[in-house]
C-alpha positions in Angstrom: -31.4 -19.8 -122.3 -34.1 -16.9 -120.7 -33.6 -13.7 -120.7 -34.6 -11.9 -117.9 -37.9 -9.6 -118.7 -36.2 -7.2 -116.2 -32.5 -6.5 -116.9 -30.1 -6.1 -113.7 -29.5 -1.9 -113.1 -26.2 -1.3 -111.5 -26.1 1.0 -109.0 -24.8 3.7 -110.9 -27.5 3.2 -113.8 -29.9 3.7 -111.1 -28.4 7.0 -109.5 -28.5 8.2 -113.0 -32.0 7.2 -113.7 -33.3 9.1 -110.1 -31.1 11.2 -110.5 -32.7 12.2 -114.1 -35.8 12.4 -112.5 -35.4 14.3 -110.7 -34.6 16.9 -112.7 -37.7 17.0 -114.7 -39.6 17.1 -111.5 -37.6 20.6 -110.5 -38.4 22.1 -114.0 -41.6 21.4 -113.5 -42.3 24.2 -110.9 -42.0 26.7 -113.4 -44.4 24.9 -115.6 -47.3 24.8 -112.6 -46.3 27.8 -111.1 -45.4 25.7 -107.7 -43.1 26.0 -104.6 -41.9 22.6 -104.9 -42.8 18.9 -105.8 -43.4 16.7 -103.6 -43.2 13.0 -103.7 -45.5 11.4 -100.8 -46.1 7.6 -100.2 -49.4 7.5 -102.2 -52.5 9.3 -103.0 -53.9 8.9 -100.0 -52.0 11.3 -98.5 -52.9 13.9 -99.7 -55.8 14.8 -97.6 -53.2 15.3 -94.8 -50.3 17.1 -96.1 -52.8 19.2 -98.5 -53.8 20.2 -94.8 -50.3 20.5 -93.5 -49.2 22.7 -96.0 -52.4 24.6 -96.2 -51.7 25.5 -92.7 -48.1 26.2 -92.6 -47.7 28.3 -95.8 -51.2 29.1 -96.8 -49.6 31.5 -99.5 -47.6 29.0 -101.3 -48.5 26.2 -104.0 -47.1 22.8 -104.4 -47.8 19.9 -106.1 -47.9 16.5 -105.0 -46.2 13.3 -106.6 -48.2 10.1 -105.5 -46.2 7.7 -107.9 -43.2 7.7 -110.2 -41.7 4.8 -112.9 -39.2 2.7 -111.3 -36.0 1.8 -113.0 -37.9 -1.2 -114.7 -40.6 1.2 -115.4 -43.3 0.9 -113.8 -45.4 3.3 -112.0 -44.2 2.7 -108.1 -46.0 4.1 -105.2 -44.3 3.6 -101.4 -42.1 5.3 -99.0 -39.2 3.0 -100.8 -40.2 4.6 -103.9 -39.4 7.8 -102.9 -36.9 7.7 -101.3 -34.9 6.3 -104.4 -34.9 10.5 -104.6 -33.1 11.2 -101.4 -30.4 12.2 -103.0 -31.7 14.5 -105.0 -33.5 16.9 -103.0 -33.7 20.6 -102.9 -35.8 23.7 -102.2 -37.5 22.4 -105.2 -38.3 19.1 -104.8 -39.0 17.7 -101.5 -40.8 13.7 -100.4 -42.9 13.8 -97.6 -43.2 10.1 -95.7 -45.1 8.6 -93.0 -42.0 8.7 -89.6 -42.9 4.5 -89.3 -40.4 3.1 -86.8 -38.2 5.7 -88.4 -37.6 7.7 -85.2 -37.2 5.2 -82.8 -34.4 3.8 -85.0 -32.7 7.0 -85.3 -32.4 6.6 -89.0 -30.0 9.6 -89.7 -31.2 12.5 -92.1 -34.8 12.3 -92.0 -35.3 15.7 -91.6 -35.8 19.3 -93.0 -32.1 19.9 -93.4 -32.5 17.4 -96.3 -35.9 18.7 -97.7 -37.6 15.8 -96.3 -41.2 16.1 -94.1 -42.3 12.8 -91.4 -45.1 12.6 -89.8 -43.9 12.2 -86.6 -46.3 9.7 -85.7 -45.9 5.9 -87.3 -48.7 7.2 -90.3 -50.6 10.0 -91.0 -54.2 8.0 -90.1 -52.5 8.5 -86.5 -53.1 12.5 -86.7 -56.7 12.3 -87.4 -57.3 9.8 -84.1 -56.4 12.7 -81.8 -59.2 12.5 -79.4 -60.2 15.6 -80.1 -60.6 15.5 -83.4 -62.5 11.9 -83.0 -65.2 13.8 -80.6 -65.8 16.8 -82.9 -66.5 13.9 -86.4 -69.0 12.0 -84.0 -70.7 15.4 -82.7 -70.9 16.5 -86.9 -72.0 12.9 -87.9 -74.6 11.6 -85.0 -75.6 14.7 -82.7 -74.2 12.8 -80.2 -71.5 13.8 -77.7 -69.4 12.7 -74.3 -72.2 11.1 -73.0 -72.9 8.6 -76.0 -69.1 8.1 -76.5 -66.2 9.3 -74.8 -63.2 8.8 -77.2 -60.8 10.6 -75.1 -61.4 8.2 -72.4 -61.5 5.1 -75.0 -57.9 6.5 -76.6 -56.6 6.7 -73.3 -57.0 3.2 -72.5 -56.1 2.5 -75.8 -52.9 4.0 -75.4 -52.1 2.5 -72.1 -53.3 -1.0 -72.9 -50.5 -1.1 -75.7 -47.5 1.1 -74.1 -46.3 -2.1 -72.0 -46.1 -4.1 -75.0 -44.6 -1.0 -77.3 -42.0 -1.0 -74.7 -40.7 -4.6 -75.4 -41.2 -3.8 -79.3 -39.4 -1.0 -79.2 -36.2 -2.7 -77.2 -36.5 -6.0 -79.6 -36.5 -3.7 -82.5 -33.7 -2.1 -82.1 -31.5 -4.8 -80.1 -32.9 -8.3 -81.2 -35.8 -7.8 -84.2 -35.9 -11.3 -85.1 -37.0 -12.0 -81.2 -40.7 -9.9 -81.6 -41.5 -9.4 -85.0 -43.4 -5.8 -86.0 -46.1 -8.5 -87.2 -47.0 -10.0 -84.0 -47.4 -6.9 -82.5 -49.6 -5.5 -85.4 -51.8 -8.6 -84.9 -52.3 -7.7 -81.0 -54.1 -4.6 -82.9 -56.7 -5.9 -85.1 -59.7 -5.5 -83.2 -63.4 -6.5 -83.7 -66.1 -3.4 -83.0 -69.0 -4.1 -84.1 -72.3 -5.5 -81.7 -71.2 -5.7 -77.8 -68.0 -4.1 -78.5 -68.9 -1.3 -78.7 -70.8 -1.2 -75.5 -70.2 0.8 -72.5 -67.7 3.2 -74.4 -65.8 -0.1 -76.1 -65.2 -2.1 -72.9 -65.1 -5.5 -74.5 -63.0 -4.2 -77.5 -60.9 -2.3 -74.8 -60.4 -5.4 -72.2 -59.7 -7.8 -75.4 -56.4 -5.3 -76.1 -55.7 -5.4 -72.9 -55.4 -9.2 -72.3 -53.4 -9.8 -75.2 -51.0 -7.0 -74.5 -50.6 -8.9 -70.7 -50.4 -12.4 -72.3 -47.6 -11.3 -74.8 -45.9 -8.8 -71.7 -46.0 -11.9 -69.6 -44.5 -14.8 -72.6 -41.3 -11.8 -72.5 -41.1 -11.6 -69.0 -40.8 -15.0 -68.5 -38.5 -15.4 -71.5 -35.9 -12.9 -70.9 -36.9 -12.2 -66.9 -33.7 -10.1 -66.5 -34.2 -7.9 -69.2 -35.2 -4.0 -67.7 -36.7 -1.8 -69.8 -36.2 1.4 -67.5 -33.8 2.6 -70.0 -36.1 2.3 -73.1 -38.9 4.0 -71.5 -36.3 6.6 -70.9 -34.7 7.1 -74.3 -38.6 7.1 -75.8 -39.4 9.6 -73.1 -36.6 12.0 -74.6 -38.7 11.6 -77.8 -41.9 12.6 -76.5 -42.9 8.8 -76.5 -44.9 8.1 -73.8 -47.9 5.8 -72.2 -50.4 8.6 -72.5 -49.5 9.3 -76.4 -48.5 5.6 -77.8 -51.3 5.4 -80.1 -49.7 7.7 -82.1 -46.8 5.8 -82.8 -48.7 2.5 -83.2 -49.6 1.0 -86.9 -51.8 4.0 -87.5 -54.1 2.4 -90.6 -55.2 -0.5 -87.5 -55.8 1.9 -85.3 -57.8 4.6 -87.8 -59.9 1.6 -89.3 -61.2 0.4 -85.9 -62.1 4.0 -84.8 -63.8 4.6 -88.2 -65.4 1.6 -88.5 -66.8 2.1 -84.7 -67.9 5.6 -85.8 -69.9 4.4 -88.6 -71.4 1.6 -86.5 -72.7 4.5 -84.5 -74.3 6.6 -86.5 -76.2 3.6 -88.4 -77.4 3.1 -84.9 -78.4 6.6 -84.1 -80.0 6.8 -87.7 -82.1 3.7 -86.5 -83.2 4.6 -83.1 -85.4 7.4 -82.4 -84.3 7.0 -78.7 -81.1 9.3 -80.2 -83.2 11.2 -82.5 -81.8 15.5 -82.0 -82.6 18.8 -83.4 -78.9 18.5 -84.6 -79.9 15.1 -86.4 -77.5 12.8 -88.6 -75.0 13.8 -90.9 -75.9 13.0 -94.5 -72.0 12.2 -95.0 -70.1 9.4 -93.3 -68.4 9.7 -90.0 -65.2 9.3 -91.8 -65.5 12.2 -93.9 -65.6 14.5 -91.5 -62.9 13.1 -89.6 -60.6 13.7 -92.4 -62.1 17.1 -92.1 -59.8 18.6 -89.6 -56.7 17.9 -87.8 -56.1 19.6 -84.3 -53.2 22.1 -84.8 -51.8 23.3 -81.7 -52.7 20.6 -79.3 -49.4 18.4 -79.3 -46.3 18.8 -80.6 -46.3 16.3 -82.8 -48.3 17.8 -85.5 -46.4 21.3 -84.6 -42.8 20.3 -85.3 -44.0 19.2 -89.0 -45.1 22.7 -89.6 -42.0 23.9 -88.0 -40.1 21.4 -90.6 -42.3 23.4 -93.3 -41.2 26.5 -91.8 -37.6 25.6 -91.6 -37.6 24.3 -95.4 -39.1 27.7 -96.7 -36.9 30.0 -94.3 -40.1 30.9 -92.7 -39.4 32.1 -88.9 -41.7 30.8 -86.4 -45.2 33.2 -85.0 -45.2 34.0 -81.6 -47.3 31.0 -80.3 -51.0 31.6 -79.0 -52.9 30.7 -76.3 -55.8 29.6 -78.2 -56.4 26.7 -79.4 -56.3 26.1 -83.1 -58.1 23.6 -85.4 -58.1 23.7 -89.2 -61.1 23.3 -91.9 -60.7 22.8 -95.4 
């Protein structure tokens, strides 16, 4: 007979295990002299909600949890992973997770009522492609501005290429998932952008999205031709879900690889070419460091209601909101 290398964990074993956990998480604030704990997905997020925080409480200290042990043991990164703790929250100890499809679902009790921060985009790579913040890393890395690349205009299209299709995602998802599967839609998304792609501000890369989107948007239409999606482009309306803002709320690592990857592509080619050559000159550092540089606080709400979440959590009451436009640097 085998034994099983990983004994079964009843339910209640594993509330009591979290639960434990927990605990030592809260009694380590005193020890480091911190706000709160908080568990996020992995150690890559730190960069953003180091940012987040910085800007919503810059007074206060926390201190971040990129992994715990699992009830087998294991050290376990992953949204899953923490929210084994949502139960166990408190003004103390708090996760912080990437929104996913999490929104759109309506999955109840994500919110700061129960000490937990979303994004409110799918990921937090979607922040840092904010079209402003995309123009400002290429201006730091090449010299270059509008004129060489225009990445609000290349978002834009981006954005509406894909809203069409996020439409019929969005009503499969949530009325027949096994019907369009969150994979085929993420495979629309992988795009190539190196060479000729990126030509003529992305054109080819840009009219390659767009003829897969219309191929998959006509394969539904024919399939289901008396299905109207009116009333999902209303309910995502009422959710700030829109055509001009959907590549926020697409797979966000796809869409931050191809912009980083075009980024870098450009400054190798403004390094080469003396035709681009400016007093500014080339960054020494990559393109993709200083888009993690900044995120663009202030210009959609998006980004806002998180702070507001931070605010809420820490019984912070709201500033009187400015005119000006606000960007962060750390």
């Amino acid at each position: 007979m085998k034994l099983s290398p990983r004994p079964y964990k009843t339910d209640e074993e594993k509330h009591r295990f979290f639960e434990l956990a927990a605990k030592r998480y809260k009694a380590e604030c005193r020890l480091y002299g911190v706000q709160a704990m908080i568990h996020i997905e992995n150690k890559n997020d730190e960069v953003f909600w180091g940012k987040i925080l910085h800007r919503a409480c810059p007074g206060f200290r926390f201190r971040f949890i990129a992994a715990s042990r699992s009830v087998n043991g294991n050290m376990t990164a992953g949204c899953s992973q923490a929210m084994n703790y949502k139960p166990f929250l408190d003004e103390h100890f708090w996760i912080a997770i990437d929104s996913d499809y999490r929104r759109i679902q309506a999955e109840p009790d994500i919110d700061a009522a129960h000490f937990i921060l979303q994004t409110y985009s799918y990921s937090f790579e979607n922040h840092f492609c904010w079209p402003a913040n995309l123009q400002r890393a290429l201006l730091e890395a090449t010299g270059q501005g509008k004129r060489f690349f225009d990445f609000e205009d290349f978002i834009s299209r981006y954005s509406h290429a894909v809203w069409p299709v996020f439409l019929w995602l969005s009503h499969m998802d949530r009325t027949a998932p096994e019907l369009f599967s969150r994979n085929l839609f993420h495979r629309q998304l992988t795009l190539p952008v190196n060479g000729r792609f990126l030509e003529r501000n992305g054109d080819a890369t840009l009219d390659l999205l767009e003829e897969r989107c219309k191929k998959l948007c006509k394969h539904f239409d024919r399939k289901f031709p008396n299905t109207d999606l009116s009333a999902e482009k209303d309910y995502l309306e009422r959710l700030h879900i829109t055509r001009d803002n959907a590549f926020l709320f697409v797979r966000g690592h796809q869409l931050y690889d191809c912009v980083v990857l075009m980024g870098e592509q450009m400054q190798r080619r403004v390094r080469k070419s003396k035709r681009y050559k400016t007093a500014r000159g080339v960054s020494d550092k990559s393109f993709e460091s200083h888009l993690l540089r900044q995120l663009c606080f202030g210009n959609y709400p998006e980004i806002d209601w998180i702070i507001e979440d931070i605010h809420q959590i820490l019984g912070i009451r709201e500033p009187e909101p400015s005119p000006e436009q606000n960007t962060e640097t750390t």
